[in-house]
NUPA-436555 format. One line per 2 residues: number of its first residue (from 1); their letters; for each residue x, y, z of C-alpha. Coordinates in nm, 2 decimals. Example, Ala and Ser with C-alpha at 12.3 -4.5 7.8 and 13.67 -1.06 7.14 Angstrom:
BEGIN
1	as	1.23,-0.45,0.78 | 1.37,-0.11,0.71
This chain:
BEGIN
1	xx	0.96,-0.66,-1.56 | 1.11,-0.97,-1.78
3	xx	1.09,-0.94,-2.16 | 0.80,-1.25,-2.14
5	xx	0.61,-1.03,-1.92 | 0.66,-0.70,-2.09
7	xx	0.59,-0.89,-2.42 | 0.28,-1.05,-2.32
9	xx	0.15,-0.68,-2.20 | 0.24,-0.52,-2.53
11	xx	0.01,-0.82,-2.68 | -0.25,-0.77,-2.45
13	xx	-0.28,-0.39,-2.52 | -0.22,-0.48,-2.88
15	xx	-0.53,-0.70,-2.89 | -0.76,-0.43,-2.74
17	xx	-0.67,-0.18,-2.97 | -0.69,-0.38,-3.26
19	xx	-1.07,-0.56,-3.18 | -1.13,-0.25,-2.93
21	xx	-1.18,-0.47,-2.60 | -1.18,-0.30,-2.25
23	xx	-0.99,-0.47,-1.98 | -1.33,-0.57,-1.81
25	xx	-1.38,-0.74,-2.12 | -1.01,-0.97,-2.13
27	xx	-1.03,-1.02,-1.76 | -1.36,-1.20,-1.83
29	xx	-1.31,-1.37,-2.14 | -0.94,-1.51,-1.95
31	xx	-1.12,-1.56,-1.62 | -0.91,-1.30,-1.46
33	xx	-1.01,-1.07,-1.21 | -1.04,-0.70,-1.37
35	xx	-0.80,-0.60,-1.09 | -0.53,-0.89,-1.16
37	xx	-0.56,-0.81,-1.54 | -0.53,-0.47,-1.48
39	xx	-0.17,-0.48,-1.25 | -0.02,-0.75,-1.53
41	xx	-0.11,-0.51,-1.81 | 0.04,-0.24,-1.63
43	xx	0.32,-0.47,-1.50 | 0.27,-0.44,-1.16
45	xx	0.19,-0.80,-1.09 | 0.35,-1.09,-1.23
47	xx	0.07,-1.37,-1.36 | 0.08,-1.73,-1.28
49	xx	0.14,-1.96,-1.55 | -0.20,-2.05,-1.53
51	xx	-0.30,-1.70,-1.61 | -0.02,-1.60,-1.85
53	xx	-0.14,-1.92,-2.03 | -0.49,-1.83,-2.05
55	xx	-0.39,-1.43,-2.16 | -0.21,-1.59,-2.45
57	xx	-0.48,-1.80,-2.54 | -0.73,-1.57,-2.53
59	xx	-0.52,-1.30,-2.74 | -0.44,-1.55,-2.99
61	xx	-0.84,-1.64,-3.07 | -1.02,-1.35,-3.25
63	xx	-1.31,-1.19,-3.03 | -1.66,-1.38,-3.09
């Protein structure tokens, strides 16, 4: 796994500690399948831009 991508899981489980988010919850609020969000957490799949793009968004917006 790249640095970007292991970086971008670290944030991810970063933000669901911190506002206590499951990953049902990320993969909808990025429009990601569960299953998707789940293997890029765990770095098993490698996200489009389009998906790394919306993870980053939605990580950098605090939950509603």
């Amino acid at each position: 796994m790249s640095q970007e991508l292991n970086d971008l899981a670290e944030a991810i489980i970063a933000y669901q500690k911190k506002y206590d988010k499951t990953d049902g919850e990320m993969a909808f609020g990025s429009r990601i399948s569960v299953e998707k969000f789940h293997g890029i957490k765990t770095g098993e799949l490698q996200p489009t831009t389009e998906e790394q793009s919306s993870l980053k968004g939605l990580i950098a917006s605090k939950p509603h």
